[in-house]
DRENDO-1510 file (C-alpha; in Angstrom, 1 decimal, always signed):
<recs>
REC; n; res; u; v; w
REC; 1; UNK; -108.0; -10.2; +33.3 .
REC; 2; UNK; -110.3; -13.0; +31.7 .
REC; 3; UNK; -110.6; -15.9; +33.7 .
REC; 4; UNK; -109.7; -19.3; +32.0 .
REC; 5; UNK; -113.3; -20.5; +31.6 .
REC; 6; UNK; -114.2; -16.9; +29.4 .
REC; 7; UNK; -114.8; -17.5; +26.0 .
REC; 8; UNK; -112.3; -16.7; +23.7 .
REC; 9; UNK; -114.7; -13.3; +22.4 .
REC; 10; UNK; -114.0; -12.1; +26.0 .
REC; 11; UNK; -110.8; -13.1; +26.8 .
REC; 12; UNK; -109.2; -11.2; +23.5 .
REC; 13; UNK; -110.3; -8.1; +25.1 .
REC; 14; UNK; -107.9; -8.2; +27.9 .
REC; 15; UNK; -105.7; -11.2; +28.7 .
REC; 16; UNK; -101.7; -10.9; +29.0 .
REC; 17; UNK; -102.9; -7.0; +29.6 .
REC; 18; UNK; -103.3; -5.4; +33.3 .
REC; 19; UNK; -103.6; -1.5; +33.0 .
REC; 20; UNK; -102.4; -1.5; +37.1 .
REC; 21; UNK; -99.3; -2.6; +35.7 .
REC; 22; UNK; -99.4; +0.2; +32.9 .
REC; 23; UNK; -99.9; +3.4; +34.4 .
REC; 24; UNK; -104.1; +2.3; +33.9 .
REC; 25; UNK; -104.2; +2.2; +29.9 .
REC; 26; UNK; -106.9; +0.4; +28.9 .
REC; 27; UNK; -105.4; -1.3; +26.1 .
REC; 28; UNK; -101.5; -2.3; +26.3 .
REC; 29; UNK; -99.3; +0.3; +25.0 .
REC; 30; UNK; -96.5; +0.4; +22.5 .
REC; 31; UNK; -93.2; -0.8; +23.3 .
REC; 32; UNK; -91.2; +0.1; +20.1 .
REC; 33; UNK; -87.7; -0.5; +22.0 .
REC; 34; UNK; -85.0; -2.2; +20.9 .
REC; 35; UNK; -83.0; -2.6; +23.9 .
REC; 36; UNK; -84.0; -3.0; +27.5 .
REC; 37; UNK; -82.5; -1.6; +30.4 .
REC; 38; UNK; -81.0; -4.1; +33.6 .
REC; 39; UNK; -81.5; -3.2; +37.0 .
REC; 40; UNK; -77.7; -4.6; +37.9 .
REC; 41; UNK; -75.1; -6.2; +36.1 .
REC; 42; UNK; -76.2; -9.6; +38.0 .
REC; 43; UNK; -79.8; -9.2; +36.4 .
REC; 44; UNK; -78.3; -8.8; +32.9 .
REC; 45; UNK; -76.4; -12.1; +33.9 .
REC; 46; UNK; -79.2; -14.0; +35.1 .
REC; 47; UNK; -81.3; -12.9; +32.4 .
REC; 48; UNK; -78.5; -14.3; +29.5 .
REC; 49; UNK; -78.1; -17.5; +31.8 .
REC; 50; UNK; -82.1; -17.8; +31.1 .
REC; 51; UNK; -81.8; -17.3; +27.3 .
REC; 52; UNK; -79.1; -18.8; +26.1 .
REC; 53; UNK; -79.8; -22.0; +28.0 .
REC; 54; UNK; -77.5; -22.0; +30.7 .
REC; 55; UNK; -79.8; -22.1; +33.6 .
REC; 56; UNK; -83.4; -22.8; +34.1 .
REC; 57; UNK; -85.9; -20.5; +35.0 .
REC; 58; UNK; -87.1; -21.0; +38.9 .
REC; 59; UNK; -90.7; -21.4; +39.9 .
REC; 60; UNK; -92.3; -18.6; +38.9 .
REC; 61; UNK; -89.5; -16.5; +37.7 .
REC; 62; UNK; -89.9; -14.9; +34.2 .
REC; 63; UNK; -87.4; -14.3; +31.6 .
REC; 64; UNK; -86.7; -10.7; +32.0 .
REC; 65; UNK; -86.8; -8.7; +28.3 .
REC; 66; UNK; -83.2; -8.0; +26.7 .
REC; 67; UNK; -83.7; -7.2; +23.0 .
REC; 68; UNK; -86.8; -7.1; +20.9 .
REC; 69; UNK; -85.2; -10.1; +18.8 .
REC; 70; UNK; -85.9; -12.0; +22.2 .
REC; 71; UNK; -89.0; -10.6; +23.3 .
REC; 72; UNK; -90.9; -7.9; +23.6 .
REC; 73; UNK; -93.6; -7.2; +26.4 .
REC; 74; UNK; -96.4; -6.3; +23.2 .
REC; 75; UNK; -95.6; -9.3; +21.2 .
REC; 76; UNK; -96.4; -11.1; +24.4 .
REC; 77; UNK; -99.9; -9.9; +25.1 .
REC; 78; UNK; -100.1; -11.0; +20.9 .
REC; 79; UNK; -98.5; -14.3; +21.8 .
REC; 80; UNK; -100.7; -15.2; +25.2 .
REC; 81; UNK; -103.8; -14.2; +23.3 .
REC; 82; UNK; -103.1; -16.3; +20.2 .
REC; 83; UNK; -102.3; -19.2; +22.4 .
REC; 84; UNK; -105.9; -18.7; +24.1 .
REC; 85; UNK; -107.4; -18.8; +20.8 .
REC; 86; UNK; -106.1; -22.2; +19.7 .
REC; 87; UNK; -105.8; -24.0; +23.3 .
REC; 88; UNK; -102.2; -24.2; +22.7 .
REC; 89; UNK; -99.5; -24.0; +26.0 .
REC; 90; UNK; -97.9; -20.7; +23.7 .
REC; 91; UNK; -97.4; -19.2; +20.1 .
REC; 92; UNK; -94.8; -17.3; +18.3 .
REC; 93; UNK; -95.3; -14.5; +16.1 .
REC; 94; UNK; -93.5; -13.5; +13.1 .
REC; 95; UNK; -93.0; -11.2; +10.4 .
REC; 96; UNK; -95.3; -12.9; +7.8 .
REC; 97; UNK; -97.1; -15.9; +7.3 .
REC; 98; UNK; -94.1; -17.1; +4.8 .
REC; 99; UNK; -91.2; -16.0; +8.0 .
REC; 100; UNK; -94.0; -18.3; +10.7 .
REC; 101; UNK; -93.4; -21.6; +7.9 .
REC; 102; UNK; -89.8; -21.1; +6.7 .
REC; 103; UNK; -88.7; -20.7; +10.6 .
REC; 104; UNK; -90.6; -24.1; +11.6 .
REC; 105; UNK; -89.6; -25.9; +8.7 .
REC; 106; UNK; -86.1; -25.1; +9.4 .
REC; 107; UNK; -86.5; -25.5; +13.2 .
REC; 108; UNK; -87.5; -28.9; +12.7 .
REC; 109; UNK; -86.4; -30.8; +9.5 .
REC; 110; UNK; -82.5; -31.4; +8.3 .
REC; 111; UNK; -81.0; -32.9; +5.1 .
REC; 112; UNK; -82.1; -36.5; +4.9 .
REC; 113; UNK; -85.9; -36.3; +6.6 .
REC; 114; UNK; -88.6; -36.5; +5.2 .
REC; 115; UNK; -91.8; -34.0; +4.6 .
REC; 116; UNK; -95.3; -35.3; +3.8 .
REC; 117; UNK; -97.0; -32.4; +3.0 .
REC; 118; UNK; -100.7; -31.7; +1.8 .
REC; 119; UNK; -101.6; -30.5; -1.9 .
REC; 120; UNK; -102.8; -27.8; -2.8 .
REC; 121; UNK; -100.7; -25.5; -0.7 .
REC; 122; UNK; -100.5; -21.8; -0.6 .
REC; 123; UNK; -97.9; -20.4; -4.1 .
REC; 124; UNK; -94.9; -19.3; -1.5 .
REC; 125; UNK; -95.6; -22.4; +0.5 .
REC; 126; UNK; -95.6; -24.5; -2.7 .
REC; 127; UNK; -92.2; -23.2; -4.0 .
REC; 128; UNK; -91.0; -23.3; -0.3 .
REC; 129; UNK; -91.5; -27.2; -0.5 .
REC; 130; UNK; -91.0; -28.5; -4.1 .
REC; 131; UNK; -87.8; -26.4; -4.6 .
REC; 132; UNK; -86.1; -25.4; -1.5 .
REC; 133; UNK; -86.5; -28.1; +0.6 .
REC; 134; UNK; -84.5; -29.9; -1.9 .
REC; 135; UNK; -81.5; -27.6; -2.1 .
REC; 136; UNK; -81.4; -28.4; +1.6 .
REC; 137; UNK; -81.2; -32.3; +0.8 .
REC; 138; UNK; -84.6; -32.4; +2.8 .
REC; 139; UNK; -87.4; -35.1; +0.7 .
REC; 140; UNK; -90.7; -33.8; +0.0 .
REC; 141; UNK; -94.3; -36.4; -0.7 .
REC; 142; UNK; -97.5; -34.9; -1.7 .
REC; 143; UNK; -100.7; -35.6; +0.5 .
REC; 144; UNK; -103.8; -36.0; -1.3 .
REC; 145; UNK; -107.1; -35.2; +0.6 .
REC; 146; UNK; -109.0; -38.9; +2.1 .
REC; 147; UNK; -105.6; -40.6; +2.1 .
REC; 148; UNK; -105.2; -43.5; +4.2 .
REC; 149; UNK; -104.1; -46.5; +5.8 .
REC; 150; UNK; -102.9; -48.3; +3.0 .
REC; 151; UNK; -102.8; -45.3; +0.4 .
REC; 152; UNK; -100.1; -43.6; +3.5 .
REC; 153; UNK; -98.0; -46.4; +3.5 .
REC; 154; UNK; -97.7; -46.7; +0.1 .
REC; 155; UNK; -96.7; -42.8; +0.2 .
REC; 156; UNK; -94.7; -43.6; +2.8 .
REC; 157; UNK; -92.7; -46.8; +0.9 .
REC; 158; UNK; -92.0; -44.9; -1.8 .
REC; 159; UNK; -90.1; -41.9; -0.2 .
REC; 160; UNK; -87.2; -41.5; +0.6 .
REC; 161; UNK; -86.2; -39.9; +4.5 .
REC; 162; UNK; -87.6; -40.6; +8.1 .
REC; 163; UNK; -90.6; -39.2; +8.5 .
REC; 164; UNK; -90.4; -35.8; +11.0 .
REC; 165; UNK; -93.3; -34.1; +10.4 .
REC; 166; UNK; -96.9; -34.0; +8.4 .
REC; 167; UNK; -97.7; -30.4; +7.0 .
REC; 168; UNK; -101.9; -29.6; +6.2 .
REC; 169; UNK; -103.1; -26.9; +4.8 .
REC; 170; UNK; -107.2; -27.6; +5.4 .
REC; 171; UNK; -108.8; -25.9; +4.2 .
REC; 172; UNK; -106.5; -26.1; +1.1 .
REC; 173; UNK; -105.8; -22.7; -0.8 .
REC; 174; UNK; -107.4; -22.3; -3.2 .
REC; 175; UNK; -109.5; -25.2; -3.7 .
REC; 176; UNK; -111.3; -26.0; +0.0 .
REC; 177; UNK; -110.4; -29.3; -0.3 .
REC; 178; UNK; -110.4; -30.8; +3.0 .
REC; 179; UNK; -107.4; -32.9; +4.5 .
REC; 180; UNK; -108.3; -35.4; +8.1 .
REC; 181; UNK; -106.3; -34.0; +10.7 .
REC; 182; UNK; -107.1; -36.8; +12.9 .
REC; 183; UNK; -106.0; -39.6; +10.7 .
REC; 184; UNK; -102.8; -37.8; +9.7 .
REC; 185; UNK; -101.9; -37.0; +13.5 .
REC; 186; UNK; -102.1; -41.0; +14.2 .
REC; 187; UNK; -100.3; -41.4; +11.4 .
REC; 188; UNK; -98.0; -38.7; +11.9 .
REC; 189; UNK; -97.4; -39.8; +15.9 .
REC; 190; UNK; -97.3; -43.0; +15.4 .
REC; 191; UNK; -94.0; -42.5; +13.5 .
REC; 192; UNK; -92.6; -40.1; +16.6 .
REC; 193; UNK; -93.4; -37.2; +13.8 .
REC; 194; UNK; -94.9; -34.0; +14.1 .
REC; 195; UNK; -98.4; -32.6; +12.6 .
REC; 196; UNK; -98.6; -28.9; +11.6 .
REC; 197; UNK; -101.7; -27.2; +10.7 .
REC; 198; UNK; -102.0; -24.1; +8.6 .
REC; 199; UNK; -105.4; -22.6; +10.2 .
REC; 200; UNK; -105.6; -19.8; +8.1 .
REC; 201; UNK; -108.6; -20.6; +5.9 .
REC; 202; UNK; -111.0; -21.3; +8.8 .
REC; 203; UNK; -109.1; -19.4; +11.9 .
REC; 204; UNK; -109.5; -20.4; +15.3 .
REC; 205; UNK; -113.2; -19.3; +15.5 .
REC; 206; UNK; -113.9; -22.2; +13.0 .
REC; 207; UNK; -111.3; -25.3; +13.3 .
REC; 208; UNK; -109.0; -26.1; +16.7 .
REC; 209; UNK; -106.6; -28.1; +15.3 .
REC; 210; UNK; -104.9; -28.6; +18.7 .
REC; 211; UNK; -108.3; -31.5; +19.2 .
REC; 212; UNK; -107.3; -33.3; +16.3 .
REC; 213; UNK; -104.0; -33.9; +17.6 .
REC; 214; UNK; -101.8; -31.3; +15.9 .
REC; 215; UNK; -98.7; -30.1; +17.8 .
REC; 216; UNK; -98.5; -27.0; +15.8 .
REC; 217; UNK; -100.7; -24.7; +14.8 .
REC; 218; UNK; -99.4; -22.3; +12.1 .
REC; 219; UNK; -100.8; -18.3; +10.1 .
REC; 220; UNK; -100.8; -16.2; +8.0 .
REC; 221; UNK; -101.6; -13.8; +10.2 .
REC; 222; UNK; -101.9; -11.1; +7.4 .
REC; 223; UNK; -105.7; -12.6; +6.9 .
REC; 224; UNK; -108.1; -13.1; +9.8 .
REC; 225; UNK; -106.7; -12.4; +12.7 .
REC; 226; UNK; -104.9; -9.3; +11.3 .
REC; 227; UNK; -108.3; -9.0; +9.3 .
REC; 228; UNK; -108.2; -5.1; +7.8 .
REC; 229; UNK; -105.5; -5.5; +5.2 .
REC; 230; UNK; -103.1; -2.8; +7.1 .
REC; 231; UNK; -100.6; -5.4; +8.6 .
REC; 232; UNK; -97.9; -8.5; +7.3 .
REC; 233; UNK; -97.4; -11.1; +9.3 .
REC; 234; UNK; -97.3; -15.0; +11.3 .
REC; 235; UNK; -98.2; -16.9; +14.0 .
REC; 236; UNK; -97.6; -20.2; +15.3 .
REC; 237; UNK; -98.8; -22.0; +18.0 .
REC; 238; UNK; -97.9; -25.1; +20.1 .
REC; 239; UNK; -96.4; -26.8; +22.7 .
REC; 240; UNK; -93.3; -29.0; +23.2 .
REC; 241; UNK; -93.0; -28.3; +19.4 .
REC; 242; UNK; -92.6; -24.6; +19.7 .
REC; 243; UNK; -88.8; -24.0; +21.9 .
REC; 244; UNK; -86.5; -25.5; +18.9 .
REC; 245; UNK; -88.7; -22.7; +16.8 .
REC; 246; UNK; -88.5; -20.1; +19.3 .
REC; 247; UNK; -84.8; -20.4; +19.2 .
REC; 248; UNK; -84.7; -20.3; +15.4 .
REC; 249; UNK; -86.6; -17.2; +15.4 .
REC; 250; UNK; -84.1; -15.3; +17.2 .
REC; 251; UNK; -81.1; -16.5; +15.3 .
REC; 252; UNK; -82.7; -15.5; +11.8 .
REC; 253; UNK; -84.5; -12.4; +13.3 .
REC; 254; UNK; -88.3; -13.7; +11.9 .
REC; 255; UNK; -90.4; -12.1; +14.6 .
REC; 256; UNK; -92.9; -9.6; +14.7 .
REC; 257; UNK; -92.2; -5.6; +14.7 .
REC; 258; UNK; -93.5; -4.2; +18.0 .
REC; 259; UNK; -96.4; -2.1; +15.7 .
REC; 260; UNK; -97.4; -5.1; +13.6 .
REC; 261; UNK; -98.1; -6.8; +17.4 .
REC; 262; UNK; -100.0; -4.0; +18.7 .
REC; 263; UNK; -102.1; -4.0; +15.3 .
REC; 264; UNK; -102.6; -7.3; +15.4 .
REC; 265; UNK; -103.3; -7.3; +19.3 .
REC; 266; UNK; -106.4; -4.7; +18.3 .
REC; 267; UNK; -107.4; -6.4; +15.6 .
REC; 268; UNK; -107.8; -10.0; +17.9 .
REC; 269; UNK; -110.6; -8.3; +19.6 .
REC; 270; UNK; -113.1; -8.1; +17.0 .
REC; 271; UNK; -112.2; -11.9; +15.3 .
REC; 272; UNK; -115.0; -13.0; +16.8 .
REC; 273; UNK; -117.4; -10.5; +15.1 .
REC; 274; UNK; -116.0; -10.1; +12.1 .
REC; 275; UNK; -115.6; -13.7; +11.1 .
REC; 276; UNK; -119.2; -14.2; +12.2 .
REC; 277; UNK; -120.5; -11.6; +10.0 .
REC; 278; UNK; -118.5; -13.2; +6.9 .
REC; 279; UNK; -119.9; -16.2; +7.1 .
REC; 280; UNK; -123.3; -15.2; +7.2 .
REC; 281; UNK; -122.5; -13.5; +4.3 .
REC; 282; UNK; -120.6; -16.3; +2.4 .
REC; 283; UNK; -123.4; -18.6; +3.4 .
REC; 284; UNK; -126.0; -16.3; +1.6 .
REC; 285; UNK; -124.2; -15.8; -1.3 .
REC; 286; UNK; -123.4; -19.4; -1.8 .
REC; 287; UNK; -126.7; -20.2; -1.5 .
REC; 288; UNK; -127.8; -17.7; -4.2 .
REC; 289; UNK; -124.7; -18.6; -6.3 .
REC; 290; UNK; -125.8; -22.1; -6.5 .
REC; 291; UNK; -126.5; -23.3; -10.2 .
REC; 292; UNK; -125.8; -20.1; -11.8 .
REC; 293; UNK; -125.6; -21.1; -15.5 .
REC; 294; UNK; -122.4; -19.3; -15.5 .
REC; 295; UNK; -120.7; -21.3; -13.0 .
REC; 296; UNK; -119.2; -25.0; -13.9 .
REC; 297; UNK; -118.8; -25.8; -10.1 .
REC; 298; UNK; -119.1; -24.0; -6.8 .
REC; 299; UNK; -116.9; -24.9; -3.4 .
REC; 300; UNK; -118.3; -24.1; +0.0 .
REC; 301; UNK; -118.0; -25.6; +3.2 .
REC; 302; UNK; -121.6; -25.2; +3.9 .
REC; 303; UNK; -122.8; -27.4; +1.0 .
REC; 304; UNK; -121.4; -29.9; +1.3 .
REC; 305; UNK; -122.6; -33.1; -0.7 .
REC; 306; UNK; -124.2; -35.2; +2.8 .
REC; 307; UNK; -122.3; -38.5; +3.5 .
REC; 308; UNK; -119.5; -37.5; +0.7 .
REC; 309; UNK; -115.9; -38.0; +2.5 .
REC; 310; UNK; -115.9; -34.1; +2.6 .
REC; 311; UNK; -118.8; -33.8; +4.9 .
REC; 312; UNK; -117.8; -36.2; +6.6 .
REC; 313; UNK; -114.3; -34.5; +7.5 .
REC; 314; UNK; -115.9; -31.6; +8.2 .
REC; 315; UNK; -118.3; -32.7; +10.6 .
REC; 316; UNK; -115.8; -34.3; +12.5 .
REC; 317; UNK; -113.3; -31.1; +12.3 .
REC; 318; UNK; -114.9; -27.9; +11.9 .
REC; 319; UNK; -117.1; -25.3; +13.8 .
REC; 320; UNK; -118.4; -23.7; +10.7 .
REC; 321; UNK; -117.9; -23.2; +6.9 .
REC; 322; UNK; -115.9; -19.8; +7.4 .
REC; 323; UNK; -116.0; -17.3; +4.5 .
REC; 324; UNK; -114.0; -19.1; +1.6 .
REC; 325; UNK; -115.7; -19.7; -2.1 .
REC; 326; UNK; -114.4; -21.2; -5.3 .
REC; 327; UNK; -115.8; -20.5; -8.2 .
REC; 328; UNK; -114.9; -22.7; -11.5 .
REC; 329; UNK; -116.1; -21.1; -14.8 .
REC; 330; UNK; -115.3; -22.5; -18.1 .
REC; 331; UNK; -112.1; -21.0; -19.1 .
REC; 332; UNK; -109.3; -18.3; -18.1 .
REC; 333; UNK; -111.5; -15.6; -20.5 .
REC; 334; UNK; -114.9; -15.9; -18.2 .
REC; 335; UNK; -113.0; -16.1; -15.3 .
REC; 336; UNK; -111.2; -12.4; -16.3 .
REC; 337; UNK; -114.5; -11.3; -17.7 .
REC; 338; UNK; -116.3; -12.0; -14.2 .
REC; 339; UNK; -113.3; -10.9; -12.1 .
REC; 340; UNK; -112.8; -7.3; -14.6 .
REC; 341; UNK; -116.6; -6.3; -14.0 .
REC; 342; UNK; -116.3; -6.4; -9.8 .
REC; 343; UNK; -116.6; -3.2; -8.3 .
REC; 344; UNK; -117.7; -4.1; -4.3 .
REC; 345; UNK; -115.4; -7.0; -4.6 .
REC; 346; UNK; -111.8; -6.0; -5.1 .
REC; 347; UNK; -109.7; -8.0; -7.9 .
REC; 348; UNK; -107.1; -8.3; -5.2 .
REC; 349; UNK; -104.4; -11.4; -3.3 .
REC; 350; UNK; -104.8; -11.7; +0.1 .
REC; 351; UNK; -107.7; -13.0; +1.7 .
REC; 352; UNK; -109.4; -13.0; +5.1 .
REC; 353; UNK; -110.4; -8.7; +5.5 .
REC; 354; UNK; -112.7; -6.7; +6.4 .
REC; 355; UNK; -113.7; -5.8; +2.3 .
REC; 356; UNK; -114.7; -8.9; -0.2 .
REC; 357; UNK; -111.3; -9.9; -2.3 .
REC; 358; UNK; -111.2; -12.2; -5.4 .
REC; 359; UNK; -108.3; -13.4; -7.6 .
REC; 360; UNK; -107.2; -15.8; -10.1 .
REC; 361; UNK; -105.2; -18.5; -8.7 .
REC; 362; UNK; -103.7; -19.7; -11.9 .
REC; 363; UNK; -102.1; -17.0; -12.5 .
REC; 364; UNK; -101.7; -15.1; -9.7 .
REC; 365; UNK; -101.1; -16.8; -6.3 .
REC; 366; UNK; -100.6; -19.6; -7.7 .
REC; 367; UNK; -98.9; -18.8; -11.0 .
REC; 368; UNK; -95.3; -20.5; -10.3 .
REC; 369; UNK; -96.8; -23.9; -9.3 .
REC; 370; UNK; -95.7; -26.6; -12.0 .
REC; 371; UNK; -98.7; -26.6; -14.4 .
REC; 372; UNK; -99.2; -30.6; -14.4 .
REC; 373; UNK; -99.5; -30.1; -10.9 .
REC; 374; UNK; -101.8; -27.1; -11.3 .
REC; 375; UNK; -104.3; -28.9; -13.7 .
REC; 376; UNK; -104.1; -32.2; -11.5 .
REC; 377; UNK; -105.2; -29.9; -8.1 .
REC; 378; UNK; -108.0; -28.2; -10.3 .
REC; 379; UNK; -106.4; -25.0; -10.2 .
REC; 380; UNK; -107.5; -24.2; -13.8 .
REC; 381; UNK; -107.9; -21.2; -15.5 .
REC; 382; UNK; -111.4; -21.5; -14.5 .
REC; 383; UNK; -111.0; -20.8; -11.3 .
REC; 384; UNK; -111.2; -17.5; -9.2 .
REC; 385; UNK; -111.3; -17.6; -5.2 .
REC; 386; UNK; -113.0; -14.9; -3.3 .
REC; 387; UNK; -112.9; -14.3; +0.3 .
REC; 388; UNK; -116.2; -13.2; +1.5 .
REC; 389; UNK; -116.2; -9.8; +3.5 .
REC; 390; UNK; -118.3; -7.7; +6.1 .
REC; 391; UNK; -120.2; -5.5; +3.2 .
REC; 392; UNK; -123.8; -5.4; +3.5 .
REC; 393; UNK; -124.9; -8.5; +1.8 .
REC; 394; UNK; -127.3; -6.9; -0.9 .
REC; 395; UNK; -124.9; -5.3; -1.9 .
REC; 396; UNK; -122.0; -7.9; -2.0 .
REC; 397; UNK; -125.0; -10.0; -4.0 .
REC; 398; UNK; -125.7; -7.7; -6.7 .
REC; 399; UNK; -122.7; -7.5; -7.1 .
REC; 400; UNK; -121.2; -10.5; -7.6 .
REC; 401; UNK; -124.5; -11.3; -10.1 .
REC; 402; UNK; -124.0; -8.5; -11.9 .
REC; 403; UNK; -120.5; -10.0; -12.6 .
REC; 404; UNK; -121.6; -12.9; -13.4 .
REC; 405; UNK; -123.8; -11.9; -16.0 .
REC; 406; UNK; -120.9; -10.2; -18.0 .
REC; 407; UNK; -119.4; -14.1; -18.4 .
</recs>
């Protein structure tokens, strides 16, 4: 077992896991049960007193496993690690990134409060917010990135609701723009609301949103941490934030399968790696990407202008520049021309794997986002997003030229 000072590289290959308990296995098995057998009828007792509410665990006693809507002991290893990662009390996973925000959004908001949320957004996440919310009676306020003080109050003035929580997406999908967690936290807490990150852009190997104040940290686990593009699903992490979720989850049967955990659980071990090499990678290319006649504009973390209001975010914020780039050519036709003569890159959704993806947001991620709001968020027809993979960078680079030079 790790001990709490290891790094998180170390402790993901063995914390929440001891093989004495497990016949010796190395690695925690499967536990693909549905039900779990009681000891006596009193344990079965105690252990529904426990869940449902009725009496409070002693010191020291665990919740003993009933039904793999509960809990399951392999989505706990998942769940302790994934805590780890983000410095978070625990975490929750789920069935997909989509079951991880739906779940918290309905653990925590009711008709009549109010949602300040950051813009661009993920497609599902976007239709989550600007059209179901509503049918819920719950109000809805777009974020834009540097807003403050006075720009928030305004926001605030104008919309209708309390205030309950503050959702960021930073890095934004698709664009990168950046969002201040620290600003929207105060902001956020200083209203007795809560702040929820999604991570996924960045992971925890390159933001902790937990130091900027967030109280939850949510992903699409499908991305990084799942990482091979062999696995669906969600995690979120948190504290005090977490039990009204928790309890949510096993009411509308959101959690994790017992294989998707143990998938997930193997892939945890080599985040550290892998996002390492992709950054390297997306670092290089950017760098000989940069003022390709081709291209109209270029986002990366890494170059970022210095002093700009994005650098400075990022200083303050992130560990690294992870393995996101957007590319903005002129129009929807050079954008299809580059993405139709990839062949390393695959013209796939999804981001975050092992193998370089690329897509075009407009119409494709992104395609049922109101197209006002689309053009106003720079999510043009110009614009393709690739997530930078482990390939051998030569090879990722002549690529992606060799593309280019078809525009």
């Amino acid at each position: 077992m790790p001990a709490p000072h290891h790094h998180p590289a170390t402790a993901m290959l063995g914390l929440g896991h001891d093989p004495a308990d497990r016949d010796g296995s190395l690695k925690p098995p499967l536990f693909p049960t549905s039900t779990f057998a009681f000891p006596s009828a009193a344990a079965g007792k105690r252990a529904f007193e426990i869940a449902v509410g009725i009496a409070e665990p002693e010191d020291g006693e665990e919740m003993a496993m009933i039904y793999s809507r509960l809990s399951n002991p392999g989505l706990e290893v998942l769940e302790e690690r994934v805590a780890y990662l983000d410095g978070m009390p625990g975490a929750l996973s789920f069935s997909s990134g989509m079951a991880a925000i739906s779940t918290t959004f309905l653990a925590h908001l009711r008709p009549g409060d109010l949602l300040l949320y950051s813009a661009p957004v993920y497609g599902g996440t976007d239709h989550l917010i600007t059209e179901m919310l509503g049918e819920l009676g719950i109000h809805v306020g777009e974020l834009r990135p540097h807003m403050a003080g006075q720009d928030l109050e305004e926001l605030l003035a104008a919309s209708p609701g309390a205030l309950k929580m503050v959702y960021v997406e930073t890095p934004a999908n698709p664009t990168n723009a950046l969002f201040d967690l620290e600003a929207l936290a105060s902001f956020a807490h200083a209203r007795e609301a809560i702040l929820v990150v999604d991570n996924t852009f960045l992971g925890p190997t390159w933001q902790r949103p937990v130091e900027q104040g967030a109280d939850l940290v949510l992903y699409s686990a499908t991305k990084f941490l799942g990482g091979h593009s062999d696995l669906i699903a969600g995690m979120v992490s948190g504290g005090e934030a977490l039990t009204p979720i928790a309890a949510m989850r096993t009411f509308l049967g959101t959690m994790c399968d017992p294989w998707t955990a143990w998938l997930l659980t193997r892939s945890l071990e080599t985040l550290d790696v892998r996002m390492h090499r992709q950054a390297e990678n997306t670092g290089r290319l950017a760098e000989a990407l940069a003022g390709h006649p081709a291209l109209v504009d270029l986002s990366y973390l890494g170059a970022l202008e210095p002093g700009s209001p994005d650098a400075d975010v990022f200083e303050r914020q992130c560990l690294g520049p992870g393995s996101m780039l957007s590319l903005w050519f002129s129009d929807e036709e050079s954008a299809f021309r580059f993405l139709d003569a990839l062949e390393v890159v695959k013209l796939a959704v999804s981001l975050g794997s092992t193998e370089s993806l690329a897509q075009h947001p407009a119409t494709m991620t992104h395609a049922g986002v109101d197209p006002e709001a689309k053009e106003r968020l720079r999510i043009t027809g110009g614009l393709v997003r690739i997530s930078v993979g482990i390939e051998h960078f030569e090879d990722l680079r002549d690529d992606v030229l060799k593309a280019l030079a078809a525009v």
